[in-house]
C-alpha positions as CSV (number, residue, x, y, z in Angstrom):
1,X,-11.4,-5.1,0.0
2,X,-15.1,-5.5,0.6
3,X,-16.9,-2.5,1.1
4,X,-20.6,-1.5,1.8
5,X,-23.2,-0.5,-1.0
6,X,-22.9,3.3,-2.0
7,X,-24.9,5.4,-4.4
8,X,-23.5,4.8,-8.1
9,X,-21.5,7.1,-9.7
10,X,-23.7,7.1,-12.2
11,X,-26.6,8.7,-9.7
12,X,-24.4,11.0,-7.9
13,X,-23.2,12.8,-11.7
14,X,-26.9,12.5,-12.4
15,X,-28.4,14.4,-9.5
16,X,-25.0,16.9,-9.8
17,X,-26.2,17.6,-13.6
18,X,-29.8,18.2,-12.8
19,X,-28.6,20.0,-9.7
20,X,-26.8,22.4,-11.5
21,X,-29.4,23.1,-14.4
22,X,-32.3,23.7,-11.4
23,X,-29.4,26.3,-9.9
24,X,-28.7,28.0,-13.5
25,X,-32.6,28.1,-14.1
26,X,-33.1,29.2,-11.0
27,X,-30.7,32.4,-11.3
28,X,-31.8,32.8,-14.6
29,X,-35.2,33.4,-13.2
30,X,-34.1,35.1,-10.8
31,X,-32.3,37.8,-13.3
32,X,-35.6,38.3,-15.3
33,X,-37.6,39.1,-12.0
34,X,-35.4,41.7,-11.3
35,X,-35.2,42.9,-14.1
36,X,-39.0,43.0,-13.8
37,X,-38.9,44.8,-10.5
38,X,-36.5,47.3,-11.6
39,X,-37.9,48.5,-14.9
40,X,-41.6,47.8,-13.9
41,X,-43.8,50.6,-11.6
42,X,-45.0,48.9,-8.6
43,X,-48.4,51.0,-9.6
44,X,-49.5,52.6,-12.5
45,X,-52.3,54.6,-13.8
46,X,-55.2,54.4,-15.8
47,X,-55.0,55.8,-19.1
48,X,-58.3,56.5,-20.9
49,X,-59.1,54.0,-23.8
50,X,-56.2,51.4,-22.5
51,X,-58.8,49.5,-21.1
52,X,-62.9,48.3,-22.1
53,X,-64.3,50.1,-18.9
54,X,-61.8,53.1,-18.0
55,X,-61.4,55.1,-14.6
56,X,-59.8,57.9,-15.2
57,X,-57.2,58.3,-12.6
58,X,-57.2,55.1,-11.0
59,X,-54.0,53.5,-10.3
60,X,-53.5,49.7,-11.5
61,X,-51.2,47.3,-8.8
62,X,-48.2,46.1,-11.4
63,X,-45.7,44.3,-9.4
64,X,-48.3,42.7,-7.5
65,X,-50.4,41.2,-10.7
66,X,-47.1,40.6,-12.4
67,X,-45.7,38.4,-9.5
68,X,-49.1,36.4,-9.6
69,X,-48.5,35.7,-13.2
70,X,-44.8,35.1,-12.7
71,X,-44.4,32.8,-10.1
72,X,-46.5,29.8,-11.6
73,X,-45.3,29.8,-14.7
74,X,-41.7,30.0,-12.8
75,X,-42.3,27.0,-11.0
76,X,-43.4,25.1,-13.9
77,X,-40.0,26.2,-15.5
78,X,-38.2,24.5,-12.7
79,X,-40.1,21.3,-12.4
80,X,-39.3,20.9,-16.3
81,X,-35.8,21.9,-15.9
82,X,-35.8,19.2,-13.1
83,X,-37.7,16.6,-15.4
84,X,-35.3,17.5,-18.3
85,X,-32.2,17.6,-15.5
86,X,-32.5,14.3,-14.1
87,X,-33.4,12.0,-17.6
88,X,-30.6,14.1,-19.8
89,X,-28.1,13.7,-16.7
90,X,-28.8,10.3,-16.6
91,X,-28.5,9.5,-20.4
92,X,-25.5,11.8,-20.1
93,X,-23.7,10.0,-17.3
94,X,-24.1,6.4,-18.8
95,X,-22.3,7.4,-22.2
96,X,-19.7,9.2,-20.1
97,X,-18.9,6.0,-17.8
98,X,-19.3,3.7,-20.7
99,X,-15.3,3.2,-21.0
100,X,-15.3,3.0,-17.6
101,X,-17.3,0.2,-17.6
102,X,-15.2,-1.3,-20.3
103,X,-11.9,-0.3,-18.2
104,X,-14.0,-2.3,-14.9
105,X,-14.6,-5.2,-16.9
106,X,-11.0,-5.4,-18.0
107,X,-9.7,-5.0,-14.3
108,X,-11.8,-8.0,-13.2
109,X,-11.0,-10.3,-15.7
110,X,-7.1,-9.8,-15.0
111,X,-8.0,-10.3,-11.6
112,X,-9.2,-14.0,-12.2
113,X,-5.3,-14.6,-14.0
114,X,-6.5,-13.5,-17.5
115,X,-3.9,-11.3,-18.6
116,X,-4.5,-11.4,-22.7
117,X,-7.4,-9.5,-22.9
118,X,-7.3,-5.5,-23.5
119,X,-9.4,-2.7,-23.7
120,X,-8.8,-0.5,-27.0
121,X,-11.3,2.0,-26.4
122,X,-11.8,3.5,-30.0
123,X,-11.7,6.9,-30.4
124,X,-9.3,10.1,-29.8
125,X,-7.4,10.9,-26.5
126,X,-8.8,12.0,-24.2
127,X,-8.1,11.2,-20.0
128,X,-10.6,8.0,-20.1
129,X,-8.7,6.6,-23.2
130,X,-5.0,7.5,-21.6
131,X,-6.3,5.2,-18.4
132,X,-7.4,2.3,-21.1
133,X,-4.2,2.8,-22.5
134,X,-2.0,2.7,-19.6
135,X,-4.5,-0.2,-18.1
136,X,-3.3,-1.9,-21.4
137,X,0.2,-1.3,-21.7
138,X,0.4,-2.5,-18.3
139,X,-1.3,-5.8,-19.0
140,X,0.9,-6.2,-21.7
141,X,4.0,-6.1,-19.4
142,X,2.4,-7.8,-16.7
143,X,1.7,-10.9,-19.3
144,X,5.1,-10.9,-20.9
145,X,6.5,-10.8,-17.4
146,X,4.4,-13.7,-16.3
147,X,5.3,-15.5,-19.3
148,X,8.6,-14.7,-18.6
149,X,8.7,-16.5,-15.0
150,X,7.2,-19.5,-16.0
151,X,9.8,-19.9,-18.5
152,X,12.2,-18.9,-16.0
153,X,10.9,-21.2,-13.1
154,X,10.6,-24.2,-16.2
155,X,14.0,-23.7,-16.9
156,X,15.4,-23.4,-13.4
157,X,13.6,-26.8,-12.4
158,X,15.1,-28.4,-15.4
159,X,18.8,-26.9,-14.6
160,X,18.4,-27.9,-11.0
161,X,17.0,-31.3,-11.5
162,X,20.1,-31.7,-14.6
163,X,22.7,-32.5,-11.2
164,X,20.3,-33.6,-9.4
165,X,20.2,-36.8,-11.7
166,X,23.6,-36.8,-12.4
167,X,24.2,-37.2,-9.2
168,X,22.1,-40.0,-8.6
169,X,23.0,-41.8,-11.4
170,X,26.8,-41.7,-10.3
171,X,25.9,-42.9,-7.2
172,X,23.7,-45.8,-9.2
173,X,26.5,-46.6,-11.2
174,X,28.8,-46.7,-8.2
175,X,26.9,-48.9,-5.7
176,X,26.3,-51.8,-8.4
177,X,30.0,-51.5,-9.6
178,X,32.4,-53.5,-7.5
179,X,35.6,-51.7,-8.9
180,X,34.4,-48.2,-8.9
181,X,37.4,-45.4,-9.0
182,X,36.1,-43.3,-5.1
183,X,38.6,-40.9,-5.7
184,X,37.3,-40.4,-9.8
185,X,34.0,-40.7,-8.2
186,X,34.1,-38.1,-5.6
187,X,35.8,-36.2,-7.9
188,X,32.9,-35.7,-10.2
189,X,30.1,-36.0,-7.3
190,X,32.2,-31.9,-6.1
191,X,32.2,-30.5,-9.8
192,X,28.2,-31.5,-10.0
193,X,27.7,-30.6,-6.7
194,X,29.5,-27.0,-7.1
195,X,27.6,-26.7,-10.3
196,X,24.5,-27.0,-8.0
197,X,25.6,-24.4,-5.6
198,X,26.4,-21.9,-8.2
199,X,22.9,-22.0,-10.0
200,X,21.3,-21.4,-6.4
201,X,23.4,-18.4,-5.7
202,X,23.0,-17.1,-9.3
203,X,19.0,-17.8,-8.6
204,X,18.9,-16.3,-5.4
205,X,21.1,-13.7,-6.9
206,X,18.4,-12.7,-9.1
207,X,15.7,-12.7,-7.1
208,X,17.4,-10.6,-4.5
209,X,18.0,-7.7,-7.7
210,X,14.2,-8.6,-8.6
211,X,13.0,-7.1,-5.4
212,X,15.0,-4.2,-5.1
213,X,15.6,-4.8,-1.4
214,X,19.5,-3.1,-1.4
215,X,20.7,-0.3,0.0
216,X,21.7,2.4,-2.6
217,X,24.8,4.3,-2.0
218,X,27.2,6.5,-3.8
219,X,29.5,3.8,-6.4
220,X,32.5,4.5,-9.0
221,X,32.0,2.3,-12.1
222,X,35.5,2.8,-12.5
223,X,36.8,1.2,-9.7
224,X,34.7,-1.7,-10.0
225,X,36.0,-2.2,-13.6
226,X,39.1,-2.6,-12.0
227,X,38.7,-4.8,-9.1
228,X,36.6,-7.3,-11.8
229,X,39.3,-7.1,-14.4
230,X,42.1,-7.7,-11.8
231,X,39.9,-10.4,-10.2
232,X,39.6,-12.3,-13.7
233,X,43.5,-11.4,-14.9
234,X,44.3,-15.7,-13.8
235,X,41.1,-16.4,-16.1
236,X,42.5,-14.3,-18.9
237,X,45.7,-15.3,-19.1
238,X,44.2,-19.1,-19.2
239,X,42.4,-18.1,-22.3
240,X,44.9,-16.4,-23.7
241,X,43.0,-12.4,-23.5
242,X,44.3,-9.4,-23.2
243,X,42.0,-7.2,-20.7
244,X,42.5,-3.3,-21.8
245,X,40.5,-0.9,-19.2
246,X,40.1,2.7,-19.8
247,X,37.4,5.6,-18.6
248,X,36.9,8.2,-16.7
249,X,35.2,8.6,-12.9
250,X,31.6,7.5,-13.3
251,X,29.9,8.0,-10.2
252,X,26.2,6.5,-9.7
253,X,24.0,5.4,-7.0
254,X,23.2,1.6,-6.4
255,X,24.2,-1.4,-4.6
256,X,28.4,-2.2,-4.9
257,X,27.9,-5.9,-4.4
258,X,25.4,-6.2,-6.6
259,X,27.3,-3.6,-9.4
260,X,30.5,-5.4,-9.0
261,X,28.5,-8.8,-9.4
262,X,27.1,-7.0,-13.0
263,X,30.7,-5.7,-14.1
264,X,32.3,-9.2,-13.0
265,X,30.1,-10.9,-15.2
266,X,30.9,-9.0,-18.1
267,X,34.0,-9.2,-17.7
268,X,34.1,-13.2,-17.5
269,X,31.2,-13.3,-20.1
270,X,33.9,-11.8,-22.2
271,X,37.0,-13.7,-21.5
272,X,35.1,-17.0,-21.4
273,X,33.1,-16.2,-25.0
274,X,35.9,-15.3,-26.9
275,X,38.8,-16.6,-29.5
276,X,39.9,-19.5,-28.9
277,X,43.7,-17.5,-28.5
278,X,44.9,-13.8,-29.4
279,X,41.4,-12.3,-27.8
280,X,41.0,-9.3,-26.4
281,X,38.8,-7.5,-24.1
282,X,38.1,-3.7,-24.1
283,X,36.5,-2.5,-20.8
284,X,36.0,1.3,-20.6
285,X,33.4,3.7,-18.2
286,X,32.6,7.5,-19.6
287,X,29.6,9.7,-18.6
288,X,27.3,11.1,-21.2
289,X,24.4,13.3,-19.9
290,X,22.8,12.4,-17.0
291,X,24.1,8.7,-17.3
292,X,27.4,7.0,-16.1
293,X,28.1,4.5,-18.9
294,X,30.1,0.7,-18.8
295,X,30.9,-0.8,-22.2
296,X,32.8,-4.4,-22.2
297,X,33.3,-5.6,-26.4
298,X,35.1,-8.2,-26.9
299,X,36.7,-10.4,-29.8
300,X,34.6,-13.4,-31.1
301,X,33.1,-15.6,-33.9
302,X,30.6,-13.5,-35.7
303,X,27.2,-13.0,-34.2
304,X,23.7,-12.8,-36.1
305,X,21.3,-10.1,-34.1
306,X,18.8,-13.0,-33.7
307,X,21.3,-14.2,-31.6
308,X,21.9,-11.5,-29.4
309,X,18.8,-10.4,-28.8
310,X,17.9,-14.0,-26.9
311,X,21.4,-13.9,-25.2
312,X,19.8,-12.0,-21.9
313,X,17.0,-14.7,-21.2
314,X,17.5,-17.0,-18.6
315,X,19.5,-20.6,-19.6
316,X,19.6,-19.1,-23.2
317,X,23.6,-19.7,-24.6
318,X,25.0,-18.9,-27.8
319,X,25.8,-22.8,-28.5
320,X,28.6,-21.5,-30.8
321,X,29.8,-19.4,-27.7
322,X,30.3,-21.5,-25.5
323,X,33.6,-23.8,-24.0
324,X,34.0,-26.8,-22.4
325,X,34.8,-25.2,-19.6
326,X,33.6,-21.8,-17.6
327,X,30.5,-22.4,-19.8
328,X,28.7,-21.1,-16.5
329,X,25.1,-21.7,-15.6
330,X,23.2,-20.0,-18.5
331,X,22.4,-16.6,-16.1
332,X,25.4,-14.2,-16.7
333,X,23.6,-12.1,-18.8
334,X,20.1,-12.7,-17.3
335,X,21.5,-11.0,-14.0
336,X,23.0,-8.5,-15.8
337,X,19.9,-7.2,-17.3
338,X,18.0,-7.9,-13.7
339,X,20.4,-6.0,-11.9
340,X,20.5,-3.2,-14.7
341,X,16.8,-3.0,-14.3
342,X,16.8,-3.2,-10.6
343,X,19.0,0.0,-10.7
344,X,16.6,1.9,-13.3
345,X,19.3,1.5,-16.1
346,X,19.9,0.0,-19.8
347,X,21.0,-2.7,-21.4
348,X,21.9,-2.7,-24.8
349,X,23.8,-5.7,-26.4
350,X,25.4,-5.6,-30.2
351,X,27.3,-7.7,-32.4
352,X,30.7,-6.5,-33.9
353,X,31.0,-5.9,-37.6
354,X,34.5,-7.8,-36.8
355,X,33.1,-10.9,-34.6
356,X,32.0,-10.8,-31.0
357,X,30.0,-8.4,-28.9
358,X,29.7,-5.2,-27.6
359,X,27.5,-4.6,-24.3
360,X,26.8,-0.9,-22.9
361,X,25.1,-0.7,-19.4
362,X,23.8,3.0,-18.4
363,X,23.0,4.1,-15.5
364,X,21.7,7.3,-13.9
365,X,24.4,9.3,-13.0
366,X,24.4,10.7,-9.4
């Protein structure tokens, strides 16, 4: 925003510190000559031997003399306490907007992109050092965030452009290839091209949770347990998993197509990623306090943490985890997290001392 010239802070707490010392000298100058004029005679007399020439019985002016030798030396108090004022104020302001200046510095560098830099004002807390420190937490998120994207957006290009040229070299392939299968060819052009579609969705999916542009209304994890375990049941019973809900009522406040989309792909994260027969899938809801609570473990090969801690970045798989088939587009558990941060949530992901995972989303509880 551009904005005219104005006086520096700088000045202004400068003038406001000599401003103040005039005002305190000035009522302390003010409280001696009145204490003066109350203790002190206006007139007095003459008592022999108190001066070289006496009178007997004349009467001496007090107040009057005493204000003539008052009031100079008075205003010579003020124009030091003025002096003094405005160079101590402004040798008092500049070491008090030094981290400010450091703070200012900081802000304009991130401005031009640079997001690696940080302030670390030494010293103990105090409200200048809580700014610098919240000025470089927040770098610190906004550079892992941005870091973040880039990854994202590399690996997006590189998952979109994957059927892109799959595509195009089945179509290569085809045209120079006299006795090319159409059927076996078409075939393969729809799974590629659904492939395509689904990565879209899933990254307009995210981007939709990103911006938090839903509606938030009253939601039972519960019942969408249900509807995405009865939704998957044909997908189970492929894989040979037995899906086991439990829970109570656990009301929250969010989106329901958006929660349902976060349950479902638990659910299927959990089916697909599982024994290759005799797995089993545990989906339960409870309320602890203040939070609603869904948990989805499941059976599995044995996972390292390493492992699971990456398992929630976009296009990261478990290689180990994953099937021929339903291997999905490498975002399950990247909207999962989104949408778990979109509604103000937590995502926590272990391994099972037996083999496979355990996943517990909270969210505040309505």
């Amino acid at each position: 925003m551009a904005r005219p010239p104005g006086v520096s802070v700088r000045l202004k707490l400068t003038l406001s510190y000599a401003g103040f010392l005039m005002l305190a000298g000035a009522l302390l100058l003010a409280a001696v000559w009145w204490f003066l004029l109350r203790y002190v005679p206006e007139r007095a007399l003459i008592v022999p031997g108190s001066t070289e020439n006496p009178t007997v019985g004349d009467v001496f002016p007090v107040r009057s003399n005493l204000l003539r030798v008052f009031a100079p030396r008075a205003f010579a108090v003020l124009a030091f306490l003025l002096v003094f004022g405005l160079v101590g104020g402004w040798f008092l302001a500049g070491r008090m907007l030094a981290p400010l200046a450091r703070i200012t510095e900081a802000t304009r560098k991130a401005a031009t992109g640079s997001l690696s830099h940080r302030v670390q004002l030494p010293g103990r807390r105090d409200e200048f050092r809580e700014l610098a420190d919240a000025f470089d937490t927040m770098l610190a998120r906004l550079d892992a965030h941005v870091a973040e994207q880039r990854r994202f957006a590399a690996n997006a290009s590189h998952e979109l452009r994957t059927p892109l040229a799959i595509s195009k070299a089945l179509l290569d392939v085809a045209r120079t290839d006299p006795d090319r299968d159409t059927d076996a060819l078409l075939a393969r052009l729809s799974a590629v091209n659904t492939r395509a579609i689904d990565l879209t969705e899933a990254l307009l999916l995210v981007s939709h949770a990103e911006q938090r542009t839903f509606t938030r209304e009253p939601v039972d994890l519960s019942l969408l347990a249900e509807e995405a375990t009865e939704t998957l049941l044909p997908l189970a019973e492929r894989h040979g998993v037995a899906l086991e809900t439990s829970g109570d009522i656990t009301p929250t406040l969010g989106s329901p197509a958006l929660l349902l989309q976060l349950t479902t792909n638990l659910v299927h994260n959990a089916i697909v990623h599982n024994l290759p027969s005799g797995g089993t899938v545990w989906v339960t809801t409870g309320t602890g306090p203040g939070t609603t609570v869904l948990t989805v473990e499941n059976t599995g090969e044995p996972l390292t943490p390493e492992l699971v801690a990456t398992l929630t970045e976009p296009f990261r798989r478990g290689t180990e985890r994953v099937h021929t088939d339903h291997a999905g587009v490498g975002l399950g558990l990247a909207i999962v997290r989104t949408i778990t941060e979109a509604h103000d949530g937590t995502l926590t992901l272990t391994p099972r001392p037996a083999g496979g995972l355990r996943i517990s989303v909270e969210l505040p509880a309505s």
